[in-house]
N, CA, C and O atoms as a DFTB+ gen file, in Angstrom:
284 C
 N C O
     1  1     129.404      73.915     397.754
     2  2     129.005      74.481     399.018
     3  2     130.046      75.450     399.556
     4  3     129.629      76.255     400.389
     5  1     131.361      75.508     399.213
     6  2     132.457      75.923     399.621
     7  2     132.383      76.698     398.976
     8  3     132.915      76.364     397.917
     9  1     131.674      78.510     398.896
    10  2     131.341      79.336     398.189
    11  2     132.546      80.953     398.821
    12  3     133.056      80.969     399.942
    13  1     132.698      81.897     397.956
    14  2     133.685      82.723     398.688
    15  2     133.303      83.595     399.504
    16  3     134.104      84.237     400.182
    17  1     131.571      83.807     399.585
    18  2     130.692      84.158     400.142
    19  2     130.378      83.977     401.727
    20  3     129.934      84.730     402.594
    21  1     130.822      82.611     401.701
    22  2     130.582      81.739     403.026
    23  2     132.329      82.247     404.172
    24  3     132.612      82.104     405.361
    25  1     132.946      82.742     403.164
    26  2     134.620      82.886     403.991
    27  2     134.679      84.101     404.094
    28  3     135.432      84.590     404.937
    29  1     133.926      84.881     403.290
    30  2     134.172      86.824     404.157
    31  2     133.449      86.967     405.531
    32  3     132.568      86.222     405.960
    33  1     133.979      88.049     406.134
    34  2     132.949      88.163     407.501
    35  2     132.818      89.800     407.015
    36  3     133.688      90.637     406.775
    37  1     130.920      89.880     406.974
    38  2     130.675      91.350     407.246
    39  2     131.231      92.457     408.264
    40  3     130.527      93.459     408.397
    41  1     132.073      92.400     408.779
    42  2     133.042      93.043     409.872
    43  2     133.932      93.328     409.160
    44  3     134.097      94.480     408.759
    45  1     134.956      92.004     408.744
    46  2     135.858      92.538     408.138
    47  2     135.541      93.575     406.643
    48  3     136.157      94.641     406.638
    49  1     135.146      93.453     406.117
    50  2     134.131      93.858     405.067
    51  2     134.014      95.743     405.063
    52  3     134.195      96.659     404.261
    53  1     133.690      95.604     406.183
    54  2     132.891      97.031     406.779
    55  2     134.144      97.817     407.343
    56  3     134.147      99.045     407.434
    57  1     134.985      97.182     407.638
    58  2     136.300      97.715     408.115
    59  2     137.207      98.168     407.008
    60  3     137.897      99.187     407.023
    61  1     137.124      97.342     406.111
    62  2     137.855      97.521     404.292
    63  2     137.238      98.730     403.884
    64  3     138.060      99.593     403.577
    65  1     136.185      99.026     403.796
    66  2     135.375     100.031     403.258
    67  2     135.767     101.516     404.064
    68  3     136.320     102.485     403.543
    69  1     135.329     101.394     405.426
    70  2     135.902     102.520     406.493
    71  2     137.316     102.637     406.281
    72  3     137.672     103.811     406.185
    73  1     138.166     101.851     406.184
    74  2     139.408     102.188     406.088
    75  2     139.371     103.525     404.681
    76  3     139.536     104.745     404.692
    77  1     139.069     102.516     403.593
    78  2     139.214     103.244     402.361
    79  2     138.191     104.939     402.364
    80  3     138.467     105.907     401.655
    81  1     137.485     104.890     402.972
    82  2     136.329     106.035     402.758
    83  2     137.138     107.013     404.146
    84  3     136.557     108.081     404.345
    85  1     138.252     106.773     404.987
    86  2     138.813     107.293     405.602
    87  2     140.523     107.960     405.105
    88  3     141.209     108.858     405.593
    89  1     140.689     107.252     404.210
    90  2     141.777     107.268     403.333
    91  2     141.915     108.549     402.004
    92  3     142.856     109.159     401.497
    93  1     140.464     108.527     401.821
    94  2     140.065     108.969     400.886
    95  2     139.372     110.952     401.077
    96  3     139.277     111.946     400.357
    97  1     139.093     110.599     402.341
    98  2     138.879     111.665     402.929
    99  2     139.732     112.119     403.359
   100  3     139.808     113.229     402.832
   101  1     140.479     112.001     404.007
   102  2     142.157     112.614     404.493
   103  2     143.034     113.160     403.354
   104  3     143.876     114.031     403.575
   105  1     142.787     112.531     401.882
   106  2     143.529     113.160     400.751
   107  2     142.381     114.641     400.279
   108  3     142.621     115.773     399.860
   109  1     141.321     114.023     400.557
   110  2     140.582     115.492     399.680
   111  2     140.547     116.209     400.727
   112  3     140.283     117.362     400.386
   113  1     140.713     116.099     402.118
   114  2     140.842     117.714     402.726
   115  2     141.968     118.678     402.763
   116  3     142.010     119.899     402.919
   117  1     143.268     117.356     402.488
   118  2     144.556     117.834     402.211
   119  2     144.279     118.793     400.477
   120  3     144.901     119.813     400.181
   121  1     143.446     118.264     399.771
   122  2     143.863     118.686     398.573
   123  2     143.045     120.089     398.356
   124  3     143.268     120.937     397.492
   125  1     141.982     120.105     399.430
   126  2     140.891     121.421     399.583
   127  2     141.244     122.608     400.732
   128  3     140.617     123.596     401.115
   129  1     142.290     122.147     401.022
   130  2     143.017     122.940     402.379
   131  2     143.181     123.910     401.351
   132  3     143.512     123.810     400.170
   133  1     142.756     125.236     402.347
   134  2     142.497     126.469     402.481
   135  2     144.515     126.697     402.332
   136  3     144.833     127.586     401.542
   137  1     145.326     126.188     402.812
   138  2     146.292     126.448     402.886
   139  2     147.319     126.202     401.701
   140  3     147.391     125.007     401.414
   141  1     148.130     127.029     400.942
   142  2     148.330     126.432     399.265
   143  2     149.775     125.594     399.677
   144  3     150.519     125.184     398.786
   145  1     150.185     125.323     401.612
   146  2     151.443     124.699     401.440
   147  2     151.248     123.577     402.090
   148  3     152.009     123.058     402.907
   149  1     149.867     123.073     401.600
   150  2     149.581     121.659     402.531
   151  2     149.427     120.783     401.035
   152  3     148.744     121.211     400.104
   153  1     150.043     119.734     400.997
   154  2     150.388     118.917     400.334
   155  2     149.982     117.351     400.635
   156  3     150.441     116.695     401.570
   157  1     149.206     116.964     399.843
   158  2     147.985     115.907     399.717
   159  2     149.432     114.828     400.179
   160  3     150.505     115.283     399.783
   161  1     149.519     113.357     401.035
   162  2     150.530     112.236     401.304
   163  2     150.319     111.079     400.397
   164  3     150.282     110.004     400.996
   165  1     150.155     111.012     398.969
   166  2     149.697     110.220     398.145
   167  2     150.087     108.872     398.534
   168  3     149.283     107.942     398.597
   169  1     151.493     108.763     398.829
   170  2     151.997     107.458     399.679
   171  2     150.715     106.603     400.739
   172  3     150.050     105.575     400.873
   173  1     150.963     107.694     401.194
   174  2     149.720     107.435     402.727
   175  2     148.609     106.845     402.386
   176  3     148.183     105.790     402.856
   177  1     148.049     107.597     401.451
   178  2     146.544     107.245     400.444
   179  2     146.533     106.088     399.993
   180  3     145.671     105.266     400.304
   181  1     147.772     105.795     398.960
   182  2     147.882     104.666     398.478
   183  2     147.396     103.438     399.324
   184  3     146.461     102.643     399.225
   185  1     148.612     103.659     400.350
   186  2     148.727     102.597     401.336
   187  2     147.291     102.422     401.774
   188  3     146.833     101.299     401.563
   189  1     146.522     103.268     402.318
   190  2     145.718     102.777     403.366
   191  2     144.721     102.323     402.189
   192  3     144.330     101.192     402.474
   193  1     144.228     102.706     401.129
   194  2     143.471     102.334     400.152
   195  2     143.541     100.536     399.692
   196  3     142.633      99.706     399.655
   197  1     144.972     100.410     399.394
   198  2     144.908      99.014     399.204
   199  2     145.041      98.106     400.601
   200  3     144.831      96.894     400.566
   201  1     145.386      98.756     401.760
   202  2     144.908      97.675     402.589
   203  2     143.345      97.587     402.894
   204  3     142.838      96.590     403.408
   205  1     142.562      98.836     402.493
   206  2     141.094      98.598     402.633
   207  2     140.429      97.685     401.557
   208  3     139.430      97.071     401.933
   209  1     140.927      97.475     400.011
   210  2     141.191      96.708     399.622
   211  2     141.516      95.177     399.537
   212  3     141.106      94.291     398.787
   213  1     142.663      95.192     400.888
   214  2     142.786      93.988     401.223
   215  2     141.960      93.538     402.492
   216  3     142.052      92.318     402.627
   217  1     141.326      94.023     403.286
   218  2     140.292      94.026     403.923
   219  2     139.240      93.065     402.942
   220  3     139.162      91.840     402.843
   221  1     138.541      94.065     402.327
   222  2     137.579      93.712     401.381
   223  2     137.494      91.880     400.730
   224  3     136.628      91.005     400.711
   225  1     138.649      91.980     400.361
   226  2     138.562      90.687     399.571
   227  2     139.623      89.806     400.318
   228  3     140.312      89.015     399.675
   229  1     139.761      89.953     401.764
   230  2     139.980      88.980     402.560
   231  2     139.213      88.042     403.023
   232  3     138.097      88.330     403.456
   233  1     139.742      86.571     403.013
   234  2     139.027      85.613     403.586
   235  2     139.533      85.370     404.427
   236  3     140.743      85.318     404.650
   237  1     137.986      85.025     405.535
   238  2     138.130      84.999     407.109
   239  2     138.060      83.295     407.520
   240  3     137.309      82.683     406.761
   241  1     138.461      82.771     408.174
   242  2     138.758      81.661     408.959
   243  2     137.331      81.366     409.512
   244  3     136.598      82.234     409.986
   245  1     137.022      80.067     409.402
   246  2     136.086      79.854     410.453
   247  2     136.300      79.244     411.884
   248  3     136.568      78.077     412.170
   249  1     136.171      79.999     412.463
   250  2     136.154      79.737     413.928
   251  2     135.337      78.689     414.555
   252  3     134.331      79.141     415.102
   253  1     135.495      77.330     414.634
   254  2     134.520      76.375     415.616
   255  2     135.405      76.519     417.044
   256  3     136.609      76.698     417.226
   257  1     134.337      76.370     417.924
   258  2     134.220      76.458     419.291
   259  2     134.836      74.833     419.571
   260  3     134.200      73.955     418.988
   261  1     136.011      74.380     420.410
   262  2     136.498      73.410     420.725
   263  2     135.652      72.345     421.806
   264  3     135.427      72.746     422.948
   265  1     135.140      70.791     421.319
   266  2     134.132      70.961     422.220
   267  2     134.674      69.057     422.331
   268  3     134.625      68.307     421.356
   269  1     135.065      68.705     423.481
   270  2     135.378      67.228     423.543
   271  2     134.412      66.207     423.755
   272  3     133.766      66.341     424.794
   273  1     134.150      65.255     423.069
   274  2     133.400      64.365     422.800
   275  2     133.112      63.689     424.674
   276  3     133.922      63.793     425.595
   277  1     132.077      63.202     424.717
   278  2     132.644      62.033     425.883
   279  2     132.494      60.691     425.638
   280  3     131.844      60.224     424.703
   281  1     133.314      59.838     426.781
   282  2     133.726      58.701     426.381
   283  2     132.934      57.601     426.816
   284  3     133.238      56.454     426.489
């Protein structure tokens, strides 16, 4: 029952993806710049790529709502 399915949250998910499809776009306009002294931040790319990455195949916590019995 304890599936890895059940521990991602579509949020976080969607945020991994935007990160990376934002990451990814910031290198190809650097690399399509009209300008021949603009220079793509591969560092930068890297980085934000594998934290969208780590987004992705992060597992999320489940949150229960704290709720006291009575006596």
């Amino acid at each position: 029952m304890n599936s890895s399915a059940s521990l991602t949250s579509w949020r976080t998910t969607v945020l991994g993806i935007t990160t990376i499809i934002a990451a990814v776009a910031g290198l190809v306009q650097a690399m399509l710049d009209a300008d021949p002294s603009t220079n793509p931040d591969m560092t930068v790319a890297a980085a934000a790529i594998l934290s969208g990455l780590g987004l992705i195949f992060a597992r999320d916590a489940k949150a229960k709502a704290y709720v006291e019995e009575p006596r």
